[in-house]
C-alpha angles and dihedrals in degrees: 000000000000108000107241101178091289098335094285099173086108086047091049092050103051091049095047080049085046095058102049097096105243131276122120091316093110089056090044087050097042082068089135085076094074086074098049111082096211112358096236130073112285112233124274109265128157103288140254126319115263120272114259109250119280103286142129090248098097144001078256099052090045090049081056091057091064114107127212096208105056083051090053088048102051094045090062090055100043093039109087123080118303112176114174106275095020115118092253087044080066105036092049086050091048087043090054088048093049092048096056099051101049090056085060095251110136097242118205118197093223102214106184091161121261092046136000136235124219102214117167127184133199105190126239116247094229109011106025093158085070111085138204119189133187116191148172131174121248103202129084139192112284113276093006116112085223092209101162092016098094113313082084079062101047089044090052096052100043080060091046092051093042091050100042085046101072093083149036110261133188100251133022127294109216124182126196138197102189125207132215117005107135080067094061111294091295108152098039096049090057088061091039089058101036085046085055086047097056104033103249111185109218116186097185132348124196118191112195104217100179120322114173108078128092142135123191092204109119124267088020087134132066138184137193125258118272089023088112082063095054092039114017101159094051093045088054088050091054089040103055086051082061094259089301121167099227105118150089122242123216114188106180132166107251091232114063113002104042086107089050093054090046085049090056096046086056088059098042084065090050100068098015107269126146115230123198107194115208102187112185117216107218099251086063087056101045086049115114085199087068107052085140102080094079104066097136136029103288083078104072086064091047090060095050093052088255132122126281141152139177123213115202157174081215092239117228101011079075119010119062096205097068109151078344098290100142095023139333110303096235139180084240094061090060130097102232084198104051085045092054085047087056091050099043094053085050101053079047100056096030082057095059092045086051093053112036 
């Protein structure tokens, strides 16, 4: 994830909020409340039912196809510096590629001069012009193993492409690796604006920005101040668990991607995941005062009126080791389990986009 001064987007935002005067504008910004059901912490039960076995039948059957342990693996590979122009920088670009294409997506080396994406598609079968694309980015700031940021991205969505790959679906699959966004969004911004320039129709777009960090100890999250007026309800929610870091962040963009982000909390509830929804009304996001918002790839789309969300640990609003800050940010630091639950949602949810 891109460093933007601790991460003070959410900061920027409730003070821009702040600072609005008043009227119904807390209730306009507070748009992520339209995909919680109550506000507060349901009641403990006895969990969710059971996943269906691994199968193409349903988004659920396919979430229980999702395996911990090629996630792990890759995890090991992709995690180590990789700096753009350094030797792993390269072999984790040529493994996304291979990847790819053994899965049967066309794979294209997007060389927009000073980086290159790795993007693969696999068509869809009746509206191939519709796209769905799942990222993540593969650099990471010089000397730092960038194991959650971002090769628990890349991982994540390797697993996401092998699994969704296993069958014809209505749209097009597309997976992206993308380069160079420590150094500003680089890489993703030069698809994004080829994509404009062509008219590339995306239907959902879901960008992975570290996801494999969590702690469920008290107090283990933190926010900035103001952010309970931006987003009271979810506050509330983190709140009432005791500021644990146990959950999942969804920032979306109102417009177009408010049902994915619903789709995702529905499968949070499936295999246990807490979902925090962010949902950004379209004024937030037109605001100059609130450049940052856009600290990882989803941002580019955002900017082009199309659909993007990042789905997040937060970084270092949770995790110390942040572009190793307080620590190496190493494969060892992760919960294997949290970061499966976050694959698994978004097969879900990417399932249902794919075959409307």
């Amino acid at each position: 994830m891109r460093y933007a001064d601790g991460m003070r987007w959410w900061l920027v935002g409730a003070l821009a909020l702040a600072g609005c005067g008043g009227g119904d504008e807390p209730e306009t910004m507070d748009s992520g409340d339209e995909v919680v059901d109550s506000g507060d912490e349901a009641a403990p039960d006895s969990g969710p039912p059971p996943l269906p076995a691994c199968g193409t039948g349903s988004p659920e059957a396919r979430m229980a196809c999702v395996e911990r342990a090629r996630w792990e693996a890759d995890l090991e590979t992709i995690a180590g510096a990789r700096p753009p122009g350094s030797a792993h920088h390269e072999a984790v670009r040529e493994l996304c590629a291979s990847r790819l294409a053994s899965l049967g997506f066309e794979v294209e080396h997007h060389d927009y001069g000073t980086g290159v994406n790795v993007v693969g598609a696999r068509a869809g079968t009746s509206r191939p012009d519709e796209r769905v694309l799942v990222s993540a980015h593969y650099d990471s700031t010089p000397g730092c193993p960038g194991a959650d940021d971002d090769a628990s991205g890349v991982a994540g969505a390797l697993e996401v492409a092998r699994v969704l790959a296993e069958t014809d679906h209505a749209r097009t699959l597309v997976a992206a690796c993308w380069d160079e966004e420590e150094r500003g969004l680089i890489g993703s911004e030069a698809w994004a604006e080829r994509a404009a320039a062509t008219d590339t129709t995306l239907v959902a777009n879901f960008v992975f920005e570290m996801i494999g960090y969590a702690d469920d100890t008290p107090d283990s999250q933190s926010l900035p101040p103001g952010f309970e007026l931006l987003f009271p309800r979810q506050v509330r929610r983190i709140e009432a668990r005791g500021m644990r870091g146990d959950f999942l962040a969804v920032v979306a963009d109102e417009r177009h991607s408010a049902a994915n982000a619903a789709d995702l909390e529905a499968m949070g509830e499936r295999v246990g995941l807490r979902i925090v929804p962010l949902v950004v009304s379209d004024g937030l996001l037109d605001s100059p005062a609130t450049g940052d918002l856009r600290r990882s790839d989803h941002a580019p789309f955002w900017a082009r009126d199309q659909p993007g969300m990042m789905l997040t640990d937060t970084a270092n609003f949770r995790n110390p080791r942040y572009h190793c800050t307080g620590g190496q940010d190493t494969v060892a630091s992760l919960d294997p389990t949290f970061a499966t639950r976050v694959v698994q949602v978004t097969v879900g949810a990417a399932a249902r986009a794919l075959n409307p």
